[in-house]
N, C-alpha and C positions, 0 to 999 in steps of 0.2 A: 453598313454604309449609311453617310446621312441622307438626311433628305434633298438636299441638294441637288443630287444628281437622278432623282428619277422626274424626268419628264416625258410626256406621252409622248412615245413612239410604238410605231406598228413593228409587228417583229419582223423580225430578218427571220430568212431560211439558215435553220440549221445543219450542218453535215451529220452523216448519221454518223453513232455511233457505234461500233461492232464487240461482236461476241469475245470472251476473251476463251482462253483455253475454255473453263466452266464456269459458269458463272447460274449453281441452281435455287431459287429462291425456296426460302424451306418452312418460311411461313408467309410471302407476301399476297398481297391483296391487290387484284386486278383494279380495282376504283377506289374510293375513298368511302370506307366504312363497309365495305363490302367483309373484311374478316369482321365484321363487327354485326350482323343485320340477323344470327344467329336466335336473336332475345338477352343475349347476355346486355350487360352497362357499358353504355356509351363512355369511352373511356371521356377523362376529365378537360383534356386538350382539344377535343374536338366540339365544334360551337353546331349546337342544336339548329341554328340557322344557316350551315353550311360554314365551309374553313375550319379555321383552328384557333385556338388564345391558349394563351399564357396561364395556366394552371394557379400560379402563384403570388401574395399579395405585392413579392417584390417587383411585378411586373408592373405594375401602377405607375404611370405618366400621367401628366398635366397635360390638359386640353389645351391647346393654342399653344405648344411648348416648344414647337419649330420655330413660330413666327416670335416667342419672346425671343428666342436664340440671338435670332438674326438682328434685331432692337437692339441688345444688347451689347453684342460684338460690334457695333459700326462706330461706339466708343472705346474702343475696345484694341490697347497694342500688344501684339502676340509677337512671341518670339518669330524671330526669322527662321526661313528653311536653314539646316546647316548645313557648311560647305561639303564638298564631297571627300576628302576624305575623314569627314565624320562617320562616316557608312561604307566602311572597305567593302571591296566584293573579293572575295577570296576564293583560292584552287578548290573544288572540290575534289574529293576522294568515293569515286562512284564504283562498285559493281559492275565491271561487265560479261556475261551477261546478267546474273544476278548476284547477289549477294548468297555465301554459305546459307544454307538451309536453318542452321542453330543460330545463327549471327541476326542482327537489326542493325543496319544503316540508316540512318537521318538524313538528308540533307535538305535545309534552309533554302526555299528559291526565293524566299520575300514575303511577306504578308502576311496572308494564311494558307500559302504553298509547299509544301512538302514532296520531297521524293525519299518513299517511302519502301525501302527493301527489306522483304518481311517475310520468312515462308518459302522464299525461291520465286516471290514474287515481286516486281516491280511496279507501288501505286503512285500515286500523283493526289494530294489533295488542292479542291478546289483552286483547276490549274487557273495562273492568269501571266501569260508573257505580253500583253498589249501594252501600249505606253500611256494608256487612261483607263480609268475606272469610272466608265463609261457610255452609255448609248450611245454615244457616237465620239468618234477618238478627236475631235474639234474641240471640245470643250468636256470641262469636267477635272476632277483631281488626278494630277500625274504625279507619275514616277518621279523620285527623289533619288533614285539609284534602281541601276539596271537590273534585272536578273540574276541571280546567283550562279546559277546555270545556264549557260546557252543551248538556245533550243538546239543542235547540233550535235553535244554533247549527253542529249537525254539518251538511256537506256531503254529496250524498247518497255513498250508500257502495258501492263496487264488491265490494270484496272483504277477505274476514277471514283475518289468520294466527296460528294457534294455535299455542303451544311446548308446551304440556300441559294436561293435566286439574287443576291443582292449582286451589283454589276463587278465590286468589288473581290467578288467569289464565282459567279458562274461570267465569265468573258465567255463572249458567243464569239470574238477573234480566236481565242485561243481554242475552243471545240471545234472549229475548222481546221486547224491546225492539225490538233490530234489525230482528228479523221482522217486530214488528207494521208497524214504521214505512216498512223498504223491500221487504219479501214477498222474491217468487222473482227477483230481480236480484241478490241478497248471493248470492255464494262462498265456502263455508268450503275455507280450506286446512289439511290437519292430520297431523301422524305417522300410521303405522299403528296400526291400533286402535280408531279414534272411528265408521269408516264403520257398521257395524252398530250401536253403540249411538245414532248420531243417526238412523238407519233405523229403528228398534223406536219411535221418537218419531215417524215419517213426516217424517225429515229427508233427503234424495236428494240434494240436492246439494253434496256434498261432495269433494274431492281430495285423498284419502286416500295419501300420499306416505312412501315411506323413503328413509332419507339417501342424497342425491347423486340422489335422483329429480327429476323437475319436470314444471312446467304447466304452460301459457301461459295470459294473461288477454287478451283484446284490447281496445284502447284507441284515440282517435283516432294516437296513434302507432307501432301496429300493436302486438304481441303484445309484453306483458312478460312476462318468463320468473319463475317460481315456482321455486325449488331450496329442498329441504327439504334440512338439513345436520345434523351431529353434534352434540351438546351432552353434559354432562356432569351430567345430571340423575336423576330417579325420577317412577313417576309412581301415585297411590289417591286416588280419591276415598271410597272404604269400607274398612273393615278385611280388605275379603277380594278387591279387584281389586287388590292391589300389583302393580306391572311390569307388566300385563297389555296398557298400551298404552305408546308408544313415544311419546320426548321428541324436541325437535330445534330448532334453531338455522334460520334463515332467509336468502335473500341475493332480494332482485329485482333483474333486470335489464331494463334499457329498449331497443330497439332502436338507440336512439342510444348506450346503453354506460353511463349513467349504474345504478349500483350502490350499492346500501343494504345493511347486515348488518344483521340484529336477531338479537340473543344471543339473546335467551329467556329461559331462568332455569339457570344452570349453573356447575358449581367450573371453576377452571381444569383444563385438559387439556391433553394433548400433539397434539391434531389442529389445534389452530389456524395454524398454519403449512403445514398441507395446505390445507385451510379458502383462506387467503389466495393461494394460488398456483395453485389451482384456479379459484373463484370472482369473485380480488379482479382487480384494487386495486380499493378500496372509497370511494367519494363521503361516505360516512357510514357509523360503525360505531357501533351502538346498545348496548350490555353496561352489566349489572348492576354495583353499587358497592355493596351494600349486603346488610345479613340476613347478617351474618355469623359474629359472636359467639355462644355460645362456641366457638373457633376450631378447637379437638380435634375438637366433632361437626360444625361447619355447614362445614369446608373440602372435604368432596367433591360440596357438593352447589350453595353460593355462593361465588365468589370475593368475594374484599377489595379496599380500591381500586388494591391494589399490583399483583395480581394482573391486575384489567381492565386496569389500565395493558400491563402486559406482554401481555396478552392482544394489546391495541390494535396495539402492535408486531409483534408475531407475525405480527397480520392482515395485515402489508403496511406498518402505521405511515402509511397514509394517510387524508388526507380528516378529518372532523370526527367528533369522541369523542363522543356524546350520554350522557353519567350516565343510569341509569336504575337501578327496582327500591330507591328509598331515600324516604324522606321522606313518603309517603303510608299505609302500612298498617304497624302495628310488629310485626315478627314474633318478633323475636332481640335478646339483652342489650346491645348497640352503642347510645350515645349516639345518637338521630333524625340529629343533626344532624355525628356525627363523620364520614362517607360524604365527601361535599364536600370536607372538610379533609383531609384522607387522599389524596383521589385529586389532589389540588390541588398537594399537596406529592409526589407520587410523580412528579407531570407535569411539576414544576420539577426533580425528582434526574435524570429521565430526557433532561433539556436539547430536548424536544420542544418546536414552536410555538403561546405561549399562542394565539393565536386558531383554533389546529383545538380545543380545549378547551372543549365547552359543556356548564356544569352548569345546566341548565336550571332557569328557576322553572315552578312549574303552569302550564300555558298558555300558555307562551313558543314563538314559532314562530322553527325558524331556516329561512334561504330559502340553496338552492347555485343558485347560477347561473353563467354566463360556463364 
């Protein structure tokens, strides 16, 4: 998310979040650097003065690079929002109660929201049903189109994966929400950092994981694995917690082997090709297209469609492309609707197969089977 929308606020109470069937950490770490305080090396992401950074040179932003932004744009004529039916929201096709145990279900809720049924399991990434992305729903960037899903229509919910704090991603509307509707069965999954601040809410159940860590959730087809992975991101929700918790990329795996990526929110980097060879080959790989412009400040933090494309490839180049991070919330000077086009014509230079290519509409469910 840009900078725009984070200004000091004090936080709200958050609803707790509960236990889901299992949810058992199989290598996480009570605080931060605590798997680390052994003698072994300080892994590379974590800042000898406390927080985290960016491991890599593509991570490099210009100092005062918000405030050129702003200079900038006030000359500056951007496309218009587009009408609405440039952004159908369509039926989806959900799972109830879950989806086949050998099957994966997708469905698109907007953004970087997913409902994800995987394993006999039904997850939610970084949910957000409020109508701003936002500290406070007065102001800040809105919806451009509703929900894919109505919250009415969700399945109940095993477990949640957070990529960061940014307002865009962690809605502290919508984790009330959850809590009120399914208490102590939701699991949150989340980088280092979050477990204390959802604990001071009387939040406990949490999997508070650093990259290359993981969880198991169990499900009727036994434990799907959690791995929290690299991402090339930042993370504040106030002017004075910058870095203070840790971003990250996502992969499940199901006992049968079936395997989902979800990006998160992140520039490209040079780990994705570990990423994929570690992890992959990947059934579905979920990355950002979108928030991009102006290109000088937002490349270390969002890739472009060119980018996920080559992202995709890195990953392993298999399995289906899910577009995401475009078309729901406007954050960055890029046309709403140029995301699509971009990543459309990068998928054809790269001579990949149109049918692993799904730019999804709101609500649009894709099903992998066989």
């Amino acid at each position: 998310m840009d900078r725009r929308s984070f200004v000091a606020k004090s936080s709200g109470v958050l609803a707790g979040l509960g236990l889901a069937r299992l949810a058992q950490p199989l290598a996480a770490s009570a605080e931060i650097l605590e798997s680390h305080s052994g003698g072994g090396p300080r892994p590379a992401h974590h800042n000898p003065k406390g927080g985290f950074v960016n491991p890599w040179t593509t991570a490099e932003r210009e100092e005062g690079g918000f405030w050129r932004w702003q200079r900038e744009r006030r000359g500056k004529e951007l496309a218009p929002n587009p009408p609405a039916d440039a952004l159908p929201v369509v039926a989806s096709d959900i799972a109830y109660p879950h989806a086949p145990v050998d099957e994966v279900w997708i469905t698109w809720v907007g953004h970087a929201t997913f409902l994800i049924q995987i394993g006999g399991l039904n997850l939610l990434t970084d949910p957000h049903w409020s109508q701003r992305a936002s500290p406070v729903q007065l102001v800040g960037p809105t919806r451009m189109v509703e929900p894919g899903v109505p919250w009415e229509r969700l399945p109940l919910i095993d477990g949640v994966l957070l990529s960061h704090d940014h307002y865009d991603h962690l809605d502290e509307g919508t984790v009330r929400r959850v809590h009120k509707r399914w208490g102590k069965r939701v699991q949150w999954f989340t980088p280092l950092g979050y477990r204390g601040w959802f604990r001071s809410q009387g939040v406990r159940q949490v999997n508070e994981l650093d990259w290359w860590q993981e969880a198991a959730l169990d499900g009727p087809a036994g434990r799907t694995r959690i791995i929290a992975l690299p991402a090339q991101h930042w993370t504040s929700r106030t002017p004075w917690d910058r870095q203070e918790k840790l971003w990250a990329s996502w992969a499940m795996v199901t006992p049968s082997g079936r395997k989902v990526y979800f990006g998160g929110d992140s520039g490209w980097f040079p780990g994705y090709p570990e990423i994929g060879e570690r992890a992959g080959p990947f059934d579905a790989v979920l990355l950002p297209i979108g928030a991009y412009d102006p290109r000088w400040f937002m490349r270390p933090v969002h890739m472009n469609p060119e980018e996920a494309v080559r992202a995709y490839r890195e990953l392993g180049g298999q399995g289906t492309f899910a577009a995401m991070h475009w078309g729901t919330f406007r954050l960055t000077d890029e046309d709403p609707l140029e995301p699509p086009r971009r990543v459309r014509a990068a998928w054809k230079e790269s001579n990949l197969a149109n049918e692993r290519l799904w730019v999804a509409r709101h609500g649009e469910t894709r099903i992998i089977a066989g």
